[in-house]
C-alpha positions as CSV (number, residue, x, y, z in Angstrom):
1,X,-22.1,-18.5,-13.4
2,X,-19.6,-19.0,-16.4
3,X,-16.3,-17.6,-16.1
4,X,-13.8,-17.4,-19.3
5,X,-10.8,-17.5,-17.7
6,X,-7.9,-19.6,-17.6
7,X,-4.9,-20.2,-15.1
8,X,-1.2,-19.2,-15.7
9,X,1.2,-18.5,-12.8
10,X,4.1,-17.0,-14.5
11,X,7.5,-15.2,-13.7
12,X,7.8,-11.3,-14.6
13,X,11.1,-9.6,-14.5
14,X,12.2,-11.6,-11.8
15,X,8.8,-11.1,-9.1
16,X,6.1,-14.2,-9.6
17,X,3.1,-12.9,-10.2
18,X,0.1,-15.6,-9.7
19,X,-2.7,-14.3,-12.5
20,X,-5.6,-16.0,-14.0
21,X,-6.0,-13.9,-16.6
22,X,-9.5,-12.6,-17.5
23,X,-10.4,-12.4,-21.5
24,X,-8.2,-10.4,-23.2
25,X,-8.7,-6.3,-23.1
26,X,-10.2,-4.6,-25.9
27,X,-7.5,-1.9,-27.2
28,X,-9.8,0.6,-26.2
29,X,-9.3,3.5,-23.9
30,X,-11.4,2.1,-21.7
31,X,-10.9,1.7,-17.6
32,X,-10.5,-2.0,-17.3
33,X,-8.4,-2.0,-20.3
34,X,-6.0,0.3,-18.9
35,X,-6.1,-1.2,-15.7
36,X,-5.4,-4.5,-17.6
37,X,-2.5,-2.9,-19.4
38,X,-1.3,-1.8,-16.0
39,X,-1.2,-5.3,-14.9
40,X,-3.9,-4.4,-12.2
41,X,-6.5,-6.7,-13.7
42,X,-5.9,-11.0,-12.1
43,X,-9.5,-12.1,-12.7
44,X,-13.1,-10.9,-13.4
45,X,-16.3,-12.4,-13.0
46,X,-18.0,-11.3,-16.6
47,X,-16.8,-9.9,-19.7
48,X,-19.0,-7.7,-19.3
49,X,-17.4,-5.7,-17.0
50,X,-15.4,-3.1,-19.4
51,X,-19.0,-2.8,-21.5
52,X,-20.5,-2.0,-17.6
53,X,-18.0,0.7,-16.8
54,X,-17.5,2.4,-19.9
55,X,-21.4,3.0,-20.7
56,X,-22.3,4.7,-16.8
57,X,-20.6,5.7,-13.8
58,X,-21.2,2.6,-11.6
59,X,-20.7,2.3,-7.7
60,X,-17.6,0.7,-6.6
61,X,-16.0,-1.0,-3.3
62,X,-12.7,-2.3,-1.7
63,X,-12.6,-3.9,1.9
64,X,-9.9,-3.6,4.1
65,X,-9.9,-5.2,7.7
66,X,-8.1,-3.4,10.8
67,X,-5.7,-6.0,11.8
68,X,-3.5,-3.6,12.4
69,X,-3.1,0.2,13.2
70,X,-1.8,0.7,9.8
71,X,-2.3,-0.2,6.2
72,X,1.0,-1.2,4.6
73,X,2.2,-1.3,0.7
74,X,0.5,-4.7,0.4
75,X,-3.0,-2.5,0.6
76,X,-1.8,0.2,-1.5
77,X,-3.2,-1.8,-5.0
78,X,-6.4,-2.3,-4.0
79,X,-6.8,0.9,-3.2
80,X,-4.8,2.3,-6.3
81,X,-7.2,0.6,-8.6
82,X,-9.9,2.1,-6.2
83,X,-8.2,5.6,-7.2
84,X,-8.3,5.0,-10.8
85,X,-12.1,4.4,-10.6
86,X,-12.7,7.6,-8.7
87,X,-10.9,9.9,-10.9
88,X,-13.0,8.6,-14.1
89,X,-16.3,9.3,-12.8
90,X,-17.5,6.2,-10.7
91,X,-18.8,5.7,-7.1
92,X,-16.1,4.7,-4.6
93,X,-16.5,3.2,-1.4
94,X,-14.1,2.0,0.9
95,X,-15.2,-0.5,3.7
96,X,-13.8,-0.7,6.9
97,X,-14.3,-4.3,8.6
98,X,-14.7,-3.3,11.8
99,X,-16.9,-6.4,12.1
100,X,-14.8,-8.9,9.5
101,X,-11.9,-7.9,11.3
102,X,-13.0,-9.4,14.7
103,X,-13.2,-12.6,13.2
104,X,-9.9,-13.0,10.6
105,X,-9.8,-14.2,6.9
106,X,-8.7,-17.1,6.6
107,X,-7.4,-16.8,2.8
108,X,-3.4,-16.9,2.7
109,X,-2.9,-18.3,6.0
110,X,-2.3,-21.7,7.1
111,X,-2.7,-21.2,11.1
112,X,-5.7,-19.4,12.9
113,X,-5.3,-15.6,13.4
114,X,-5.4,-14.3,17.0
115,X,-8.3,-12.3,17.5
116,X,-7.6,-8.9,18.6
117,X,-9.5,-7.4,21.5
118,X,-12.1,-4.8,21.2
119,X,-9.8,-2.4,23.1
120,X,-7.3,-3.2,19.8
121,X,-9.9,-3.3,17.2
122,X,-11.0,0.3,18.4
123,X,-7.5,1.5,18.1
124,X,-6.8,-0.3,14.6
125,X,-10.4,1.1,13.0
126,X,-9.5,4.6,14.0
127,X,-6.1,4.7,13.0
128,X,-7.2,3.0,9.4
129,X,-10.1,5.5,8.9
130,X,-8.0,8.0,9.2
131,X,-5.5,6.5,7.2
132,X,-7.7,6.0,4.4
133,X,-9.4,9.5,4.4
134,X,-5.7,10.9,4.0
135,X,-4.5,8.3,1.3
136,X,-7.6,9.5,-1.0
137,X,-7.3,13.6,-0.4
138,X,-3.4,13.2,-0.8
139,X,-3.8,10.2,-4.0
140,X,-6.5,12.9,-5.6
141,X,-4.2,16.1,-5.3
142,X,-1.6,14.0,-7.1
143,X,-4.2,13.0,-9.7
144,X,-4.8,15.8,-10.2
145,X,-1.2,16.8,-11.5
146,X,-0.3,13.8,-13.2
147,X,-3.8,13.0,-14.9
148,X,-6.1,16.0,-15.1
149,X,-8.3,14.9,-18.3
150,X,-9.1,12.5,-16.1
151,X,-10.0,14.1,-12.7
152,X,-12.4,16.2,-13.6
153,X,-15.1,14.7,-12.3
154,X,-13.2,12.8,-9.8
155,X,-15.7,10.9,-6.9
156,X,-14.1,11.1,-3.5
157,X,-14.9,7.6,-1.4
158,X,-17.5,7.1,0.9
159,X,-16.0,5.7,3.9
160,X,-18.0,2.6,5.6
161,X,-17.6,0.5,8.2
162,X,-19.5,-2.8,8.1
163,X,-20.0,-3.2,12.1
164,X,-22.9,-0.7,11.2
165,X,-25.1,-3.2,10.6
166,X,-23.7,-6.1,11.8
167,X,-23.5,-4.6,15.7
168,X,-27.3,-4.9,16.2
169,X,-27.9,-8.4,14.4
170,X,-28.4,-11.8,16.2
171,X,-27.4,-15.5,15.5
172,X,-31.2,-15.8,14.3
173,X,-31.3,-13.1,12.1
174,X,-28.0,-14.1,10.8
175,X,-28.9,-17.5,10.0
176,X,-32.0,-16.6,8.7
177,X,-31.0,-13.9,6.6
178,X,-27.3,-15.0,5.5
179,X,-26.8,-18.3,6.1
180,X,-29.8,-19.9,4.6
181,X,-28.8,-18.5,1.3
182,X,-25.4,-20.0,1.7
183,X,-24.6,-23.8,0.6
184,X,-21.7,-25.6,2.8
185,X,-20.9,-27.9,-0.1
186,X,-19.9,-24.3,-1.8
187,X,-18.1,-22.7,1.4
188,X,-16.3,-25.8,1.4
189,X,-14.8,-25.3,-2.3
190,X,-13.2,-22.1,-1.6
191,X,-9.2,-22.0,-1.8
192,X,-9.2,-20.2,2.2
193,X,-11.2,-23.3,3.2
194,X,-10.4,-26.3,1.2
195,X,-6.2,-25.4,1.9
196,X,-6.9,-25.4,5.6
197,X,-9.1,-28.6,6.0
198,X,-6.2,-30.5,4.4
199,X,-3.9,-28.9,7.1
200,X,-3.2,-30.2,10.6
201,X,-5.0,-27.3,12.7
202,X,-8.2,-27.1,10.3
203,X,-10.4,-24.2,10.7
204,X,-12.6,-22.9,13.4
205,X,-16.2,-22.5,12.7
206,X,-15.7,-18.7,13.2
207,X,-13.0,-18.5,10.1
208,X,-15.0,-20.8,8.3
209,X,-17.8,-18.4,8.4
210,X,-16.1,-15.3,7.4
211,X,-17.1,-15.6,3.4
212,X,-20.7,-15.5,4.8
213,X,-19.7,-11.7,6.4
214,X,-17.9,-10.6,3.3
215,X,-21.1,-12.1,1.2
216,X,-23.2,-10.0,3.5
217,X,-21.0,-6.7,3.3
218,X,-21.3,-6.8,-0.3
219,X,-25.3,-7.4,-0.3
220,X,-25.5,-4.4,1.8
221,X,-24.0,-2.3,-0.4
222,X,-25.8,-3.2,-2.9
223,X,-28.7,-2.7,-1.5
224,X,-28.0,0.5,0.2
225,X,-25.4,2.1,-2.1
226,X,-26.5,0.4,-5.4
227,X,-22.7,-1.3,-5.3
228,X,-21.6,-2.9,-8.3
229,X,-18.6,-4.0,-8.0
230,X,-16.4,-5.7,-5.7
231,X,-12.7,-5.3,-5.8
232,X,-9.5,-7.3,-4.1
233,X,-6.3,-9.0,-3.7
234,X,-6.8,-12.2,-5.9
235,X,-7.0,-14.0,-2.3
236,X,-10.2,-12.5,-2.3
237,X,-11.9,-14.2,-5.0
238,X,-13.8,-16.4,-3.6
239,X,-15.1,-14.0,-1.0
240,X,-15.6,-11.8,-3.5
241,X,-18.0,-14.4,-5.4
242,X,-19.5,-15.6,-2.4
243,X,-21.0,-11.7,-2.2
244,X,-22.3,-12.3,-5.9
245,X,-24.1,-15.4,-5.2
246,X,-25.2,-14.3,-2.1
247,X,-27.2,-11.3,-3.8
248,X,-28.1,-13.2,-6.9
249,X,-29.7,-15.7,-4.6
250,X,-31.3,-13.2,-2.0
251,X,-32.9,-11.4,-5.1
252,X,-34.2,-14.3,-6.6
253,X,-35.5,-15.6,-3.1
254,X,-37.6,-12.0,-2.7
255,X,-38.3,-11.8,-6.2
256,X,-37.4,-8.0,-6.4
257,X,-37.9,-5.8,-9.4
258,X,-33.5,-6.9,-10.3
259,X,-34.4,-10.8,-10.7
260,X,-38.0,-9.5,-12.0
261,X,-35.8,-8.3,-14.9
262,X,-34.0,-11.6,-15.6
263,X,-37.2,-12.8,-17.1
264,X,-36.7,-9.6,-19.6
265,X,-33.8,-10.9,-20.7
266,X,-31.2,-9.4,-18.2
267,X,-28.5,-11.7,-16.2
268,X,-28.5,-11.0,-12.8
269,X,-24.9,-12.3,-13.0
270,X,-24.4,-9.0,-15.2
271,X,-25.9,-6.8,-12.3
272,X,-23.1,-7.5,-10.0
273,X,-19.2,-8.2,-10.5
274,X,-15.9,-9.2,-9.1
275,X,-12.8,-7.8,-10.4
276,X,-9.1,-9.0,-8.5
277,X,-6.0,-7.9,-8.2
278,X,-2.8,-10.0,-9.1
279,X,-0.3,-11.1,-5.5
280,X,2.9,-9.5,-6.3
281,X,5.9,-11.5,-5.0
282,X,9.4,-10.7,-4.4
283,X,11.8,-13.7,-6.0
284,X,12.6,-15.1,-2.4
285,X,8.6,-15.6,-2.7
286,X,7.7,-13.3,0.2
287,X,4.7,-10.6,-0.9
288,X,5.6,-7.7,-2.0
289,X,5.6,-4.7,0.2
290,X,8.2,-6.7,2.9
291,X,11.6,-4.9,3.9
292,X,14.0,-8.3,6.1
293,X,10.6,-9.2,6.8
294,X,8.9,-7.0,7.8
295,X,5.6,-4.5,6.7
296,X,6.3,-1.4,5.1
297,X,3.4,0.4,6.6
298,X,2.0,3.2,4.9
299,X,2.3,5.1,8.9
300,X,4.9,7.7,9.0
301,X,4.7,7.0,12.4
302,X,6.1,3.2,11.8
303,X,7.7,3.7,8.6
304,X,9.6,6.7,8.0
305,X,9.3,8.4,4.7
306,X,12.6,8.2,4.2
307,X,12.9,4.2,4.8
308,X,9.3,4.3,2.7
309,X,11.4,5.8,-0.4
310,X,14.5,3.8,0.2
311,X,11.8,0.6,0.0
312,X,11.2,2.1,-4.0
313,X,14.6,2.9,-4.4
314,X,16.3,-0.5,-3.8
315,X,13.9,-2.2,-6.3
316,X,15.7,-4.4,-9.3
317,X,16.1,-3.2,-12.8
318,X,14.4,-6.0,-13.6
319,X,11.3,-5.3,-12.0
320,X,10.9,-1.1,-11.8
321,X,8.5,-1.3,-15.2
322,X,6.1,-2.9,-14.0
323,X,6.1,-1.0,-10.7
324,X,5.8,1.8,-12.3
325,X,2.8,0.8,-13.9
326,X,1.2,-0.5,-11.0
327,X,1.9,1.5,-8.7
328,X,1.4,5.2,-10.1
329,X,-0.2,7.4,-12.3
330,X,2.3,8.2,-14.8
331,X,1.2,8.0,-18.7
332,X,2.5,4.5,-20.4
333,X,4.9,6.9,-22.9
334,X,6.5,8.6,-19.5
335,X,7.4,5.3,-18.2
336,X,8.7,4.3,-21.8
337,X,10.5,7.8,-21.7
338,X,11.5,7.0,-17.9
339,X,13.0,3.2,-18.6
340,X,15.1,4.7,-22.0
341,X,16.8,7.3,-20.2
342,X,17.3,4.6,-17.4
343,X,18.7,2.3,-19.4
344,X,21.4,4.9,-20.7
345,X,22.8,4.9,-17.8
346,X,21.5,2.2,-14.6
347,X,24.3,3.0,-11.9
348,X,21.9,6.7,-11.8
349,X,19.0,4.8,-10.8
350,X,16.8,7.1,-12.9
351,X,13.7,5.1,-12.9
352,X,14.5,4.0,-9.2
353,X,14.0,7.2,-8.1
354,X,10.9,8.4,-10.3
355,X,9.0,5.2,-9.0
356,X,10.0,6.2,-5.3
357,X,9.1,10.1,-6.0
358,X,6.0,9.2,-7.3
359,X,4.8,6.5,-4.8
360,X,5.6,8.9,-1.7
361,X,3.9,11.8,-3.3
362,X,1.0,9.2,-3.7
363,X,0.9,8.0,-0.1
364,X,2.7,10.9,1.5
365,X,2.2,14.4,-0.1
366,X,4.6,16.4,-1.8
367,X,6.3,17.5,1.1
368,X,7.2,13.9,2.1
369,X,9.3,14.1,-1.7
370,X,11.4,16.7,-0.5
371,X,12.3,15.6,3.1
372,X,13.1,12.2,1.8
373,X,14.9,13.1,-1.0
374,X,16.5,15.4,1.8
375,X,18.0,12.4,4.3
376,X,18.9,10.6,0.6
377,X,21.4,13.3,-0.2
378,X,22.6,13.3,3.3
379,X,23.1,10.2,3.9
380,X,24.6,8.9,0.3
381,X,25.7,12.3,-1.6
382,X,28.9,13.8,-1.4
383,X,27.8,17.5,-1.8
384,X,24.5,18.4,0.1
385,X,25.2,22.2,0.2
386,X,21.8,22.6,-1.6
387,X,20.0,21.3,1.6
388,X,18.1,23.9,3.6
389,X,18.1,22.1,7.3
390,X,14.8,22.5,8.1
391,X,13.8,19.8,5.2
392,X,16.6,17.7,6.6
393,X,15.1,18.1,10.0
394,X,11.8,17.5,8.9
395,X,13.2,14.2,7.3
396,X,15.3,13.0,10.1
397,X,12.4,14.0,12.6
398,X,12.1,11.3,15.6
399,X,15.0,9.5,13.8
400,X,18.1,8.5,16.4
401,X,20.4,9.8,13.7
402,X,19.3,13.7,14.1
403,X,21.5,15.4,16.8
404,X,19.7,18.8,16.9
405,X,21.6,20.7,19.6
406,X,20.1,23.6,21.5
407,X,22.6,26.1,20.9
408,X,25.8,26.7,19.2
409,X,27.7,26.5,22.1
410,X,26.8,23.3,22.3
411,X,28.5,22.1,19.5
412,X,31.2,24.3,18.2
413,X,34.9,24.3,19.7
414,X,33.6,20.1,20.9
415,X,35.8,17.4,19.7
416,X,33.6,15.1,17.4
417,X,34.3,12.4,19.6
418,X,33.0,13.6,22.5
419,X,29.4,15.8,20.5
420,X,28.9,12.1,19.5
421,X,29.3,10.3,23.2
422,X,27.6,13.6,24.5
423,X,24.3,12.9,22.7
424,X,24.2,8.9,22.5
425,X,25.5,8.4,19.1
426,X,27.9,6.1,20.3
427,X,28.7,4.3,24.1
428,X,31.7,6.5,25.0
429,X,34.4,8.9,23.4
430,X,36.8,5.9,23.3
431,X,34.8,3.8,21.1
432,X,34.6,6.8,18.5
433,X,38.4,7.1,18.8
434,X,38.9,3.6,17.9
435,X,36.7,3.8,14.5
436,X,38.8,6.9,14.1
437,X,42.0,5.3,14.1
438,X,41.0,2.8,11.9
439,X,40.4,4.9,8.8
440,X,36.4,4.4,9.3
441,X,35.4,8.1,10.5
442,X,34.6,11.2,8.6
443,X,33.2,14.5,9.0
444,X,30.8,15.8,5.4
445,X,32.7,12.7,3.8
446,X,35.9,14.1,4.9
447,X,38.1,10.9,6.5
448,X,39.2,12.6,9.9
449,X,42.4,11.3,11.7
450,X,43.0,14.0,14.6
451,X,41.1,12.7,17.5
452,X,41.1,15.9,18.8
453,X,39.3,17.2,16.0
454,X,36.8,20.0,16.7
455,X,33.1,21.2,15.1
456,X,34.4,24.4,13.7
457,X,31.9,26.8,11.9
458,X,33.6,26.0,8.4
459,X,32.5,22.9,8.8
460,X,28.7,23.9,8.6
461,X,27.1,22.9,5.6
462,X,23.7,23.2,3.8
463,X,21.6,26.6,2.8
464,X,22.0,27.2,5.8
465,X,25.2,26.9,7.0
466,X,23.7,24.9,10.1
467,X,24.8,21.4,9.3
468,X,27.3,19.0,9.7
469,X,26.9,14.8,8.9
470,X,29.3,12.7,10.9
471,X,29.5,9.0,9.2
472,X,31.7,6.3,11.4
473,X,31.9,3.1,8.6
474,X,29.6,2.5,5.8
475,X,26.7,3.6,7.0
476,X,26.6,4.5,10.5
477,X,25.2,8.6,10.3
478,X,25.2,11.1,12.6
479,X,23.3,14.5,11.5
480,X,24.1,17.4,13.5
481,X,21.9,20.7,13.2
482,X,22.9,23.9,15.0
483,X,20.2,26.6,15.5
């Protein structure tokens, strides 16, 4: 198989992002060339791939293993690009590795991965299904708004998982079916492999045999499903053309009616593609999607909305373009629009808080927007009398920060000292009083000096008038709701 490609790690706005670029796009309209333009486009296996997808709808699929309960933002391109082949038309499927999960990819990691237990696995493969019937109903409703020429014959994924027909086959079958179609001296070459022979621990036989599962998922689906096209993180490509040789092979072995028509002048390496996804990396060289090391998971449940939106908010100048681009739907002459009234101005964080608006209406719903946009304004703004508290609620829900007392009783006519000992916010009344008497406590960004001071009902802010936000140095909040 010939692939025109050629290898250029380079350095953009201050993330490295490690692309072998494919031939150059076509200026065309077309899908790949807009995913190209996006910067959603590492490496393909033909250059025939943007001739494929513009003449037919074609069948298309992303993998994702349930190594844990959640996906986190490291997922969310794969299954962006997976969005932006639904909405024009095409065939998605997104596979669950209920099987490759049980085993680990080896690609990216220097060590052996644990393996989970079944008990674990069950858990993780729910929780993902679930996860990833939610990201497409919510990505398509927000499609929908932001590109509705294009969504009009929008395909909602099919939803796999490939212990379906791995659960009832044997060693035998496996070798006999997969593994005789597969040459070691090949497995060998692959990046996941090769790196970890030259290490100390090596590989286990079980990791070294996990291109052969991939191979095998994508087969199936093209057998079954009439699957196309593979899609991944650019640590997937040799997986991803183990899959394609694996078919080529397997049809040529049978001689079906697909390598039938090679002798009429069609390339089986034409019938099937690979299309990968650059690794985004933060300038300390972690991947992207990390907040002081750890996963931003796309689980409200494990990341809140509000610390999701915060991730998008922080981002550099430097580097808000291109996430833009990647990472939502928005028209190339919005994010030009976007970035110019940005640049006007960059203390407002204008494009900051687009990208984060747009990537939690993405993931999270338009709801999410307004709850964490919410806890923003009362956690950083000044003024939050525009706040209704049941969005601020919402946003602070299971969050230590939210004080929602029971009755008013509760809270009015108490000293602030003692409302904040009372309900845990700090160890005792005295160590409030000592923040307060060194200039470091405030009441609705109001320094407060009296330690004797009160919750009074003119100090109930919001819609509502049900409010107050206590803040005792920088950044340590206390939001207290009245019913």
């Amino acid at each position: 198989m010939q692939h025109q490609l050629f290898h250029k790690p380079i350095r953009l706005n201050g993330y490295r992002l490690l692309r072998r670029y494919a031939s150059t796009a076509s200026a065309s309209s077309s899908l790949v060339a807009e995913l190209n333009g996006r910067g959603l486009v590492a490496q393909t296996t033909s250059q025939n791939l943007e001739k494929i997808c513009s003449e037919q709808p074609i069948t298309v699929y992303c993998g994702v293993d349930p190594s844990a309960r959640s996906l986190h933002i490291g997922n969310l391109l794969p299954l962006i690009t997976l969005l932006h082949f639904g909405i024009r038309g095409h065939r998605p499927i997104a596979l669950i590795g209920g099987a490759t999960g049980s085993i680990g990819d080896p690609g990216g990691r220097a060590t052996e991965r644990k393996l989970l237990s079944q008990e674990e696995l069950a858990v993780n493969e729910e929780g993902i299904t679930r996860q990833v019937h939610r990201f497409f109903k919510t990505a398509t409703a927000y499609a929908e708004e932001r590109r509705p020429q294009s969504t009009s014959e929008a395909q909602s994924p099919t939803v796999v998982n490939n212990i379906t027909w791995f659960r009832e086959m044997g060693m035998l079958e496996f070798l006999r079916t997969v593994g005789k179609h597969a040459k070691v001296n090949t497995m060998l070459s692959r990046d996941s492999v090769s790196s970890r022979l030259n290490a100390s621990q090596g590989i286990s036989f079980t990791e070294f045999t996990y291109q052969l599962l991939q191979a095998h998922d994508f087969y199936t689906l093209n057998k079954e499903y009439g699957c196309r096209l593979q899609i991944g993180g650019s640590d997937q490509w040799g997986n991803i053309v183990a899959g394609i040789d694996m078919i080529q092979r397997r049809k040529t072995a049978t001689g079906s009616s697909e390598a039938t028509e090679q002798a009429e002048g069609a390339k089986l390496e034409d019938e099937v593609f690979g299309l990968t996804i650059p690794l985004l990396t933060t300038p300390s060289g972690e991947k992207f999607g990390k907040s002081a090391g750890n996963a931003v998971w796309l689980d409200s449940e494990l990341t809140s909305v509000y610390d999701f939106y915060q991730y998008f908010i922080r981002q550099p100048d430097g580097m808000v373009r291109q996430l833009l681009s990647m990472f939502t739907l928005l028209s190339q002459e919005k994010i030009d629009e976007t970035m110019t009234e940005h640049e006007a101005d960059p203390s407002k964080r204008i494009a900051q808080r687009t990208l984060a608006r747009e990537v939690t209406e993405l993931v999270h719903g338009k709801d999410a927007v307004r709850q964490a946009e919410a806890a923003t304004s009362v956690l950083f703004d000044s003024d939050i009398g525009h706040l209704a508290s049941e969005d601020v609620v919402a946003a602070f829900a299971k969050d230590p920060r939210l004080v929602r007392l029971s009755s008013k009783e509760d809270g009015l006519g108490v000293p602030l000292t003692k409302l904040l000992a009372k309900n845990g916010r700090v160890k005792s009344r005295s160590e409030a009083e000592r923040v307060l008497k060194t200039g470091g406590f405030y009441l609705n960004s109001v320094r407060v000096t009296d330690p004797k001071r009160i919750l009074t009902e003119e100090d109930l802010v919001g819609q509502d008038k049900k409010m107050a936000v206590v803040r005792m140095g920088s950044d340590n909040h206390t939001v207290i709701v009245l019913p």
